[in-house]
C-alpha positions in Angstrom: -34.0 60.5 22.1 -30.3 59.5 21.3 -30.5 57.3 24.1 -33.1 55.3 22.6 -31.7 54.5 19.2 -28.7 53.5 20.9 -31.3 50.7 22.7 -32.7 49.7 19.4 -29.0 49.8 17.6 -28.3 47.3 20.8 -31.2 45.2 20.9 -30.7 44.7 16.3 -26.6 44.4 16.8 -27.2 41.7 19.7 -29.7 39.9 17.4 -27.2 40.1 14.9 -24.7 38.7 16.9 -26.9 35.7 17.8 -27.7 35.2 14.3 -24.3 35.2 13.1 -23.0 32.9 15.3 -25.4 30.2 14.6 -24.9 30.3 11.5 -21.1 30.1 12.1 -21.7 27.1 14.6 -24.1 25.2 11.9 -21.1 25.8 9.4 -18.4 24.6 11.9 -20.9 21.6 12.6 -20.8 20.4 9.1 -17.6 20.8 8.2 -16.5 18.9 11.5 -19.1 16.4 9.9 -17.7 16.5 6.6 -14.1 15.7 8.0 -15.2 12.8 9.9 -16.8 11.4 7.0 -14.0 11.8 5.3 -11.3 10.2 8.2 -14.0 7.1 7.8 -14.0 7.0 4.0 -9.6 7.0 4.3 -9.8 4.6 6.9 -12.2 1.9 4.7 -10.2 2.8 1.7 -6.5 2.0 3.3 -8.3 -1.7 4.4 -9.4 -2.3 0.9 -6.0 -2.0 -0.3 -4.5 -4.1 2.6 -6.7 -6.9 2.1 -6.5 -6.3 -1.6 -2.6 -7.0 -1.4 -2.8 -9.6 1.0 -5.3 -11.5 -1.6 -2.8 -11.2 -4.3 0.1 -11.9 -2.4 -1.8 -15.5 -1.2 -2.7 -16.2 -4.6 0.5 -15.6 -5.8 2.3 -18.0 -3.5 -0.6 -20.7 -4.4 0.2 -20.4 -8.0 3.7 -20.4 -7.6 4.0 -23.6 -4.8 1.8 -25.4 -7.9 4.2 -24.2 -10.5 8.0 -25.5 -8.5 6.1 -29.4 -9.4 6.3 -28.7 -12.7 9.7 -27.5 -14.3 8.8 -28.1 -17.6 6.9 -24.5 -17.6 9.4 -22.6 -17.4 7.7 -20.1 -19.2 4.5 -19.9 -16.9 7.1 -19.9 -13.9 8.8 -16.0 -15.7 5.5 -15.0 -16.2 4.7 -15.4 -12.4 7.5 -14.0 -11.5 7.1 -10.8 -13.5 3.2 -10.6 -12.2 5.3 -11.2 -8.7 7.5 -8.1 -9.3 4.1 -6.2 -10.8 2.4 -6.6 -7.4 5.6 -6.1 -5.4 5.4 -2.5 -7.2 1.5 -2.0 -6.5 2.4 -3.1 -2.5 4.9 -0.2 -2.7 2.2 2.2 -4.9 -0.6 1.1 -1.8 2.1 1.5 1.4 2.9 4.7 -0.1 -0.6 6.1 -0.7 -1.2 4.6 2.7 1.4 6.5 4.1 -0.2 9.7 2.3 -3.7 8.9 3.4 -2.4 8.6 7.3 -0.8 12.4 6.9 -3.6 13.4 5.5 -5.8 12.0 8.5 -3.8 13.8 10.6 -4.2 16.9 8.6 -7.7 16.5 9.7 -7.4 15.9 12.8 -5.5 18.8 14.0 -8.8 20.7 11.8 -11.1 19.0 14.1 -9.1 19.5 17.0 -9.3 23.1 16.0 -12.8 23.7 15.0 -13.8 22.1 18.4 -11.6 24.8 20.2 -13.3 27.2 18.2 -16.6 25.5 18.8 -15.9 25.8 22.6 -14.8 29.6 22.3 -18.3 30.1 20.5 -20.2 28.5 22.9 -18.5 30.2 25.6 -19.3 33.8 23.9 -22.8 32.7 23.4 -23.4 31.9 26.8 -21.8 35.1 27.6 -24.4 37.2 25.5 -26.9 35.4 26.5 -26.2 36.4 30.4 -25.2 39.9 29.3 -28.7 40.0 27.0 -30.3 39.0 30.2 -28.7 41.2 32.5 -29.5 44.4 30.4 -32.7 43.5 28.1 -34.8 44.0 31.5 -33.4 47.6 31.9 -33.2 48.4 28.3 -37.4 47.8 28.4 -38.1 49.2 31.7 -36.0 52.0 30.3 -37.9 52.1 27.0 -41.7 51.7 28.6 -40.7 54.8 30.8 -40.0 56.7 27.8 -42.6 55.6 25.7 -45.0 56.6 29.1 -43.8 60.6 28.6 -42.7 60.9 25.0 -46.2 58.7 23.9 -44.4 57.4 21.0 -45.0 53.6 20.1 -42.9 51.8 18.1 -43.5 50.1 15.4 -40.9 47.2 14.8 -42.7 45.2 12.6 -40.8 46.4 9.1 -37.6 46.6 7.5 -35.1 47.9 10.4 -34.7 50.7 7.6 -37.5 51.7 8.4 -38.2 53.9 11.8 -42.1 53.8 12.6 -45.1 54.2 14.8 -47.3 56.9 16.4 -47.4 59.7 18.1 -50.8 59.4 20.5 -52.3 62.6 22.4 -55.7 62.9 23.9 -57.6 64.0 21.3 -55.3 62.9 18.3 -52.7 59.7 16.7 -49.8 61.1 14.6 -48.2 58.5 12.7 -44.8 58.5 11.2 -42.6 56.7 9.5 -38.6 57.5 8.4 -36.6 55.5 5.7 -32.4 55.4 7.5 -31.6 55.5 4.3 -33.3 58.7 2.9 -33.1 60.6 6.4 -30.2 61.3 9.1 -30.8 60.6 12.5 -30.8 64.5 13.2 -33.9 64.9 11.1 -36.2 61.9 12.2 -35.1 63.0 16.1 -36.2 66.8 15.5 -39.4 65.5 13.4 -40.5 63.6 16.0 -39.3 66.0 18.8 -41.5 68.5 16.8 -44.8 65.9 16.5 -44.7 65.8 20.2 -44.7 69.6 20.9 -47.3 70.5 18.8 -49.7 68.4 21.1 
């Protein structure tokens, strides 16, 4: 009887294994999406400032090739020069967020480097349960149909896996039963349904 619990705590834990790691492969999945996305959005950003400064830079230079023909302004010509020195300062703002942006892009690549390791490892454990489940699920049912053949007990695994059902079938008579894991030991639903099957 012990024997058999320990195939349905096996067959629940390997199902929970499965479960688990697709859910941690969907997670890994979407945050490998969520930092490309992000390496994209760093990317578009760092040429918007680029082309931003280059713009003003060009204008700059226009306004201040029409200003040198006339000398008159000098006025205008301090004005440009401080709007000159304003951008000079915004260049040096963008290079250096540029220069933060391209760490930080290779802050996420390393994470993507290692959530694809990881993603490999998984795979490869998968694919290991997966021959291991296939290996000993055939012996674990052969196994469990033999038993069921001489005990007569059939499962029922339909409920909450609190729950241990089925019945108990004889010639003349079906004995149901059901346990809650929570409410009973191991000890006591074994002997009760040790007992249901000598009283026949």
């Amino acid at each position: 009887m012990e024997w058999v619990c320990e195939v349905e705590e096996i067959l629940v834990v390997g199902q929970s294994l499965m479960e688990e790691q697709d859910n941690y492969m969907s997670k890994n999945i979407q945050l490998f999406e969520e930092i490309k996305t992000n390496y994209l959005e760093v990317n578009r950003l760092r040429h918007l400032f680029q082309e931003q400064v280059k713009n003003d830079l060009q204008a700059l230079a226009e306004e201040h090739r029409k200003i040198k023909g006339r000398p008159d302004r000098e006025t205008e010509v301090n004005e440009m020069v401080k709007q000159e020195q304003q951008l000079c300062q915004e260049h040096k703002a963008v290079q250096k967020n540029q220069q933060e942006l391209s760490a930080k892009c290779q802050v996420l690549q390393k994470e993507k480097e290692k959530l694809l390791e990881e993603k490999e490892n998984l795979s490869e454990e998968k694919e290991r349960l997966a021959n291991e489940t296939m290996i000993s699920l055939p012996k674990r049912r052969e196994e469990l149909s033999l038993f069921n053949n001489i005990s007569r007990i059939r499962w029922d695994f339909e409920g909450s896996k609190n729950d241990v059902k089925g019945y108990i079938s004889n010639k003349t008579d079906v004995k149901p039963f059901s346990f809650d894991k929570r409410k009973c030991s191991q000890f006591f639903i074994t002997n009760s349904l040790w007992d249901s099957m000598k009283e026949d």
